[in-house]
C-alpha positions in Angstrom: -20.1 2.4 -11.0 -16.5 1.5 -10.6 -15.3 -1.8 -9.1 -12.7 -1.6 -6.8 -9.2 -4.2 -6.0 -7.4 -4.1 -2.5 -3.8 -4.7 -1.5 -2.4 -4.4 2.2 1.5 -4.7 2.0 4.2 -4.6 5.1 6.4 -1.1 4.4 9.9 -1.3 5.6 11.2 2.0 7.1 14.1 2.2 5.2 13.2 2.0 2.1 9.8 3.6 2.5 10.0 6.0 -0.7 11.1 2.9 -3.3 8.3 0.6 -1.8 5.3 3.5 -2.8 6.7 4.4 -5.8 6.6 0.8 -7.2 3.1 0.0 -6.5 2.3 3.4 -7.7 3.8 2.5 -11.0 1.4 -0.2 -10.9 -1.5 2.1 -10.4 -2.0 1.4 -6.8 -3.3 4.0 -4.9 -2.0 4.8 -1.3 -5.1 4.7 0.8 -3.7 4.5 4.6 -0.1 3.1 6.4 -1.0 1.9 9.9 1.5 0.2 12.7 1.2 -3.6 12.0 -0.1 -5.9 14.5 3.3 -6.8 16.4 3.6 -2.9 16.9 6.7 -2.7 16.0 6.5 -2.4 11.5 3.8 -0.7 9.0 1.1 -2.1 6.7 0.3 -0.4 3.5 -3.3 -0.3 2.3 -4.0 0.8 -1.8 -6.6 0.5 -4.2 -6.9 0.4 -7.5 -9.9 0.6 -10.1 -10.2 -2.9 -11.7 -9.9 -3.1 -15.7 
């Protein structure tokens, strides 16, 4: 079965592209981006499988 890590991160707007591309150079997954909770910026969620 494969075991699972987690990572939320804040995304700024501007520099959206350069923010996914670096964790997905570290193998992090792009699960979800949701407003963050003061409404006004944007949380990244990714997974990864663990070695």
């Amino acid at each position: 079965m494969k075991k699972w890590e987690y990572l939320t991160a804040p995304v700024l707007i501007h520099s959206t592209k350069m923010i996914l591309d670096n964790f997905g150079a570290d193998g992090w997954e792009l699960v979800q981006i949701v407003q963050g909770p003061d409404g006004q910026g944007l949380v990244a969620y990714f997974k990864r499988e663990k070695a």
